[in-house]
N, C-alpha and C positions, 0 to 999 in steps of 0.2 A: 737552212744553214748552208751557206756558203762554204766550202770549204775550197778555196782557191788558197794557194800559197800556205797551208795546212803541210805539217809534217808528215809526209809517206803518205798524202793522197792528190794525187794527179785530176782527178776529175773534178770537175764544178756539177753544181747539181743538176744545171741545163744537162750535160753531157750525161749526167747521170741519168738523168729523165728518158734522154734520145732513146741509152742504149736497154733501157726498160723497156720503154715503148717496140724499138727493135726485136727484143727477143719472143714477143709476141708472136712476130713472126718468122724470124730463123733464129738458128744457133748460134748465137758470140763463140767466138774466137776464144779462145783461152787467155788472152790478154786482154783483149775484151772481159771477160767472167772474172777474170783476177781483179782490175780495175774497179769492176763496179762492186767486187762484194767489200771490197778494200775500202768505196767510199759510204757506202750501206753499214761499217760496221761503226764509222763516226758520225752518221746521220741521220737522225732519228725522223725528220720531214719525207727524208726520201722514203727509208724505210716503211714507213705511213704511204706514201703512195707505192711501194712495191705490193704491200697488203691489200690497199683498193682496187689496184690491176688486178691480183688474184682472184677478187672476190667477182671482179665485172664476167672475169674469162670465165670463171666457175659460173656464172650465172648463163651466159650467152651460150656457153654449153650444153645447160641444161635446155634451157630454149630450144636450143639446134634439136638434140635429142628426140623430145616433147613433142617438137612442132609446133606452128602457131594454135592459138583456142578454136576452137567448134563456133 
């Protein structure tokens, strides 16, 4: 879902994705965090992939944790 030109959400889903992808690795900005959850609450694609990042980070975690196999 596109939400370009959508009432009271500034971000496209590209943009959306970036700043997903971004927080991976540092902290958004507070306008940043505001943005994306503002576009997360009309997006349910994005949504879906903020869920799949979670699940990959939670995983590579436990990895790291673990160590690789014997």
């Amino acid at each position: 879902m596109n939400t370009d030109g959508a009432e009271g959400v500034s971000l496209s889903c590209k943009q959306a994705a970036r700043l997903m992808s971004q927080q991976q690795d540092r902290a958004l900005s507070d306008t940043e965090s505001d943005e994306l959850k503002k576009h997360l609450l009309v997006c349910l694609d994005c949504r879906n992939i903020e869920q799949q990042l979670g699940f990959l980070r939670r995983l590579a975690n436990r990895y790291a944790a673990s160590g690789p196999p014997h």
